[in-house]
N, C-alpha and C positions, 0 to 999 in steps of 0.2 A: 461559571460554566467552563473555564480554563482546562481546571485541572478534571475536568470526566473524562477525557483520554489522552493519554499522553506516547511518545514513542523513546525511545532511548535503545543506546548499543550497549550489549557488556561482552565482554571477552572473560572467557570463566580460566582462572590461571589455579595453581596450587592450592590457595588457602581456602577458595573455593568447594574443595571437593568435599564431599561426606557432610557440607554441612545441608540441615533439612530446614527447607523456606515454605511457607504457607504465608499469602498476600490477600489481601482484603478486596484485590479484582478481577475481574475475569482478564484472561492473558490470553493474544496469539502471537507465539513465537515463531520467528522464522531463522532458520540454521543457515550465517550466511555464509560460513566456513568452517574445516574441521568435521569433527566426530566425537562423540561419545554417549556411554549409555547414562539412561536419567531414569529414575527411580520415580514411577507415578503410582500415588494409590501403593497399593500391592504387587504392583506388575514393574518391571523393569522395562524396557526398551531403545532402543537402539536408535536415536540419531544424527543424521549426516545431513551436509549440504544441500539446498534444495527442499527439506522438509518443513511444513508448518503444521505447529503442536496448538491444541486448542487445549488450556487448563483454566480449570473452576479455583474458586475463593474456600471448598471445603478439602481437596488433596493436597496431603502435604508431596513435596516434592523432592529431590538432591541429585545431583550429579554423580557418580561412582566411579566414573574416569575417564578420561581422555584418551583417544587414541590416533596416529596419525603426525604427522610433520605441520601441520596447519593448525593454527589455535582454532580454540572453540569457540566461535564470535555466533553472537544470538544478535537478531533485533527485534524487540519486546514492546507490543501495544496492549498498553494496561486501559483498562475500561472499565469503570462503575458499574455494578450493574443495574442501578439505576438508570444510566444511559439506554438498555434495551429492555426494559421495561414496557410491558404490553405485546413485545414480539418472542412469543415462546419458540417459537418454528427454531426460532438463531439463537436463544439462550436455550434450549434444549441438547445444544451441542456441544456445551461445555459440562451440561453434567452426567450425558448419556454415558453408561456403561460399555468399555470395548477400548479400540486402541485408539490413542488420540493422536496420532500419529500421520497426515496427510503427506501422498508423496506422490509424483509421477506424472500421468499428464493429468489427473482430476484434478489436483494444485495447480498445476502452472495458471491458467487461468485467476484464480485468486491470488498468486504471486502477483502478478502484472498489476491486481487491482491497489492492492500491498502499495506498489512503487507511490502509485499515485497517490495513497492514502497517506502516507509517508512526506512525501513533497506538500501536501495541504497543514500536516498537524507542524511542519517547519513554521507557518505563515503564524508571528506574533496574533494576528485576529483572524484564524482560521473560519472557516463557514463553518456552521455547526451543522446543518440540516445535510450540506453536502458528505459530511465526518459520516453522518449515521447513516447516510446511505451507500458509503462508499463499504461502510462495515457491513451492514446487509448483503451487499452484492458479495461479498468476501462470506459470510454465514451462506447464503445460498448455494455460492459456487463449491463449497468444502460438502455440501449437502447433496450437492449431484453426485460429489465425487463416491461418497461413502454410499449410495443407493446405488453405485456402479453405473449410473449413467453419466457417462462421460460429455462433457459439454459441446463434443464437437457433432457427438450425434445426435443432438437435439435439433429438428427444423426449427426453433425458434416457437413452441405454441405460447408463449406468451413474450410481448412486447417489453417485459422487464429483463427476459435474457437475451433480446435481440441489444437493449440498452448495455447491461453489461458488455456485453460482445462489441458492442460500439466504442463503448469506453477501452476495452483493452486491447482495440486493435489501434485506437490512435495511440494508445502509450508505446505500442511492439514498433507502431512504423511512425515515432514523432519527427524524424527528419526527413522523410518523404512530404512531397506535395498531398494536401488532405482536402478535398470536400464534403461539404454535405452530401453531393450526388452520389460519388465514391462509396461513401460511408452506407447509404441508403441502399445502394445495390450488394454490398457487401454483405448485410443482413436480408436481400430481398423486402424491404420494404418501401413504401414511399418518403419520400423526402419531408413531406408535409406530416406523413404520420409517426415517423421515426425522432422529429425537430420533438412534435407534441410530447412523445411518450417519456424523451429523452430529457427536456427542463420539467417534466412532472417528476422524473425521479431522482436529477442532480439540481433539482433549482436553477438550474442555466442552461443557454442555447447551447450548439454541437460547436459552433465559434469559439464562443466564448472558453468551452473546458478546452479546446484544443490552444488557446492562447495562454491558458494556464498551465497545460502541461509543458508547451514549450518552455515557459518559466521554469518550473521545476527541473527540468533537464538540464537550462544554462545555470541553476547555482551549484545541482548537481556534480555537471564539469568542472566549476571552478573551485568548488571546495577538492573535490578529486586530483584537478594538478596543478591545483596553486597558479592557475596563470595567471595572466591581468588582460588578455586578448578576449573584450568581454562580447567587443560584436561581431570576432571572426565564429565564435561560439553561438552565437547566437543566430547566424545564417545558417549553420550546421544545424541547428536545431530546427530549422524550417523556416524562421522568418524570413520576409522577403525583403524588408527595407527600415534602414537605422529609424526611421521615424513610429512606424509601427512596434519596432521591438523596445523602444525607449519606452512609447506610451505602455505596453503590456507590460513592463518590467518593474514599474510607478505605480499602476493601476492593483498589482497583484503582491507586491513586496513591501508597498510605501514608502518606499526611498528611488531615488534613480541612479543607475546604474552607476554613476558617478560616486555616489555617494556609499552606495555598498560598499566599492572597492576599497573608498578612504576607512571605510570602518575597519573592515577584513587587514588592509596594510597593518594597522593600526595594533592587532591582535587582539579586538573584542569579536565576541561574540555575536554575529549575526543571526539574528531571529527576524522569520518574515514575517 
C-alpha cells in the first residue's frame, strides 16, 4: 500500500526540456517556483507559481521552456489509479477535456489541503484512509473551483465542506491558539456535529489533526533552516508545553525528538 501515492520535488533544469513523459499515474502538480510553458495533450500552456496541474496516465506531456530568474520547481503527488477507484466525481478530473491548469483563489484552498497532504505522505507509516480523503477534499476543492463556484461563497450545504474548511483553516492559522469551539463557530456549526462529521471524514478528532499538523510544521521548519532549536519551534507552532509536544512528536513521527535530530545531524534521511 506504500507505494499508491507518493510525493517528490523536481526542479526541471536543461536536459530536461523537449523531453516527452507519459507516467503510468495520475499526477497533481503544484508550481512551487519559477515559470514555464508545458506542452499537455495538444494544447500548450503556461505555468507559474501558485498553479496546480491535474494530469491523466494517457497525455503525453514536456516542458518547452523556462522562463524567468527562478527555477522551475514542481511538487508532484503521483497516485495509482487504483487508489480512486469507485470515486468517478475525482478521477473524472484528470481525464476531462479543457485546461488543466488550476489557479487563483479556486486553488488556494486545495493548496492548503496539499501542505497537509504532503506533511502525512513524509510519515514512514502514513494513514491511508486519512491520504484518500485528504485527496478527495483536494478533487472537490479544484471542482468548485472549475464550476466557478468559489469556495468562499459556499454557506457550507454540506458538512464535508464545512470539514474541509475546518481542516484548512487550522493549517492557515497553526500557530495561533485553536479550539474545537473556534473551529465550530468558524464554519457556523456545532461543536458536537462539526467533531462527528469531521473523524467521519479524516478518521480522527479536530485534536487530534491539529496535533498532527503542528507536527508537520515543526519538521517542516527544521528541515527549512537546519536548526537544532527543536522546542523553541515547537511553541511557535502552538504547542503549549515540552511534555505535550514531546508526546505529539513520538506518537506521529515514531522516534522522539531527540532522536530525530541525532538522525538529521548524522545526514540520513529522515522519513516519518
Amino acid at each position: 500500500m506504500d507505494d499508491i501515492v507518493k510525493v517528490h520535488r523536481s526542479v526541471i533544469c536543461g536536459e530536461d526540456m523537449q523531453t516527452t513523459y507519459l507516467f503510468p499515474t495520475l499526477r497533481i502538480v503544484r508550481v512551487l517556483s519559477g515559470g514555464a510553458h508545458w506542452q499537455i495533450g495538444g494544447e500548450v500552456y503556461w505555468c507559474s507559481a501558485g498553479d496546480i496541474i491535474l494530469l491523466n496516465n494517457t497525455c503525453a506531456r514536456r516542458i518547452t521552456d523556462c522562463r524567468g530568474d527562478e527555477p522551475f520547481v514542481l511538487e508532484v503527488f503521483s497516485i495509482l489509479p487504483v487508489f480512486l477507484t469507485g470515486e468517478r466525481q475525482y478521477t473524472d478530473l484528470f481525464y476531462r477535456r479543457g485546461n488543466p491548469v488550476y489557479r487563483g483563489k479556486g486553488a488556494k484552498k486545495a493548496e492548503t489541503i496539499l501542505d497537509i497532504l504532503s506533511g502525512e505522505l513524509q510519515r514512514e507509516a502514513h494513514d491511508q484512509q486519512l491520504v484518500r480523503h485528504l485527496l478527495e477534499s483536494v478533487c472537490l476543492l479544484l471542482k468548485q473551483s472549475e464550476d466557478t463556484l468559489l469556495f468562499e461563497e459556499y454557506k457550507y450545504p454540506s458538512a464535508s465542506q464545512a470539514v474541509f474548511e475546518t481542516a484548512a483553516y487550522i493549517w492557515e492559522n497553526i500557530e495561533k491558539p485553536l479550539s474545537v469551539g473556534m473551529l465550530s463557530a468558524h464554519v457556523s456549526l456545532s461543536r458536537t456535529y462539526l467533531q462527528k462529521q469531521f473523524k467521519e471524514v479524516y478518521g480522527m478528532g479536530i485534536s487530534a489533526f491539529i496535533r498532527r499538523c503542528r507536527i508537520y510544521h515543526v519538521v517542516n521548519r527544521l528541515e527549512a533552516e537546519k536548526g537544532d532549536n527543536i522546542l523553541n519551534i515547537a511553541l511557535e507552532a502552538g504547542f503549549t508545553s515540552s511534555s505535550g509536544f514531546y508526546k505529539a512528536f513520538s506518537a506521529v513521527t515514531g522516534m522522539s525528538p531527540t532522536a530525530y535530530l541525532k538522525k538529521r545531524r548524522k545526514g540520513k534521511s529522515v522519513s516519518m
